[in-house]
C-alpha positions as CSV (number, residue, x, y, z in Angstrom):
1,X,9.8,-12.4,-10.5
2,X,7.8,-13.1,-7.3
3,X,8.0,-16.0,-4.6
4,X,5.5,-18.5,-5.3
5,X,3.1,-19.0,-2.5
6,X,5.1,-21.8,-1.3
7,X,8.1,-19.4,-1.1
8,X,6.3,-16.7,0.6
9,X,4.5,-19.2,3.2
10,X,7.5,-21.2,4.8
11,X,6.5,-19.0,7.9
12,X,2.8,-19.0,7.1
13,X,1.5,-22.4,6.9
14,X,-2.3,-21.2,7.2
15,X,-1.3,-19.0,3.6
16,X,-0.4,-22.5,2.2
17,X,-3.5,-24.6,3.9
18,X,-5.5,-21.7,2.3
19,X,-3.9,-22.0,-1.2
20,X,-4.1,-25.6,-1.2
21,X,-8.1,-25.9,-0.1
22,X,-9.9,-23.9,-2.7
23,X,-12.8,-23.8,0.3
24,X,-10.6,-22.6,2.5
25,X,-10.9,-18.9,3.7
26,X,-8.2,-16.5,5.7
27,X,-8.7,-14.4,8.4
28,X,-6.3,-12.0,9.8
29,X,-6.8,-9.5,12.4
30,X,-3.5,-7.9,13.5
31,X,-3.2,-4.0,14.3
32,X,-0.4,-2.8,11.8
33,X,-0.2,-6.0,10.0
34,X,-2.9,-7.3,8.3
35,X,-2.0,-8.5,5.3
36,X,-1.9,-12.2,3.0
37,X,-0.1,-13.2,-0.5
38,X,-2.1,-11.7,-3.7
39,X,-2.8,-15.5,-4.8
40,X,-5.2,-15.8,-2.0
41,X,-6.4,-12.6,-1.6
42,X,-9.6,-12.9,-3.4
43,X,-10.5,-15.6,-0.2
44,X,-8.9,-14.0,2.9
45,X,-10.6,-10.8,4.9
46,X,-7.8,-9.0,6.6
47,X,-8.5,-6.3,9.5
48,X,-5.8,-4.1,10.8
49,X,-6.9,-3.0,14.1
50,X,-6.5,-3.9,17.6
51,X,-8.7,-7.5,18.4
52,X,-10.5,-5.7,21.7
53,X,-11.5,-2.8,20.1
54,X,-12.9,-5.2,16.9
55,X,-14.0,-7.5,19.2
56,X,-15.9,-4.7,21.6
57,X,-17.4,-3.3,18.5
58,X,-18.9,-7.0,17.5
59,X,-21.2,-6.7,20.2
């Protein structure tokens, strides 16, 4: 079966800190690689793009 989110986030401590603090949400914005563990998708928003071009389009 699958890792358990403790499995999957020894290298991603804020997937665990977002897991463990039902308030918590994750943000992620990495071009190619945006992506977090299904148990905390419901509270993460994930962008795959490039931050100056996201950021440039904030404003």
């Amino acid at each position: 079966m699958g890792k358990s989110v403790y499995e999957s986030t020894e290298k991603y401590p804020f997937w665990k800190m977002t897991y463990d603090n039902k308030k918590a949400i994750y943000a992620c914005l990495n071009y190619g690689e945006a992506f977090c563990p299904e148990k905390i998708n419901g509270r993460s928003i994930c962008i795959d793009g490039d931050i100056g071009e996201v950021l440039a389009k904030l404003k």
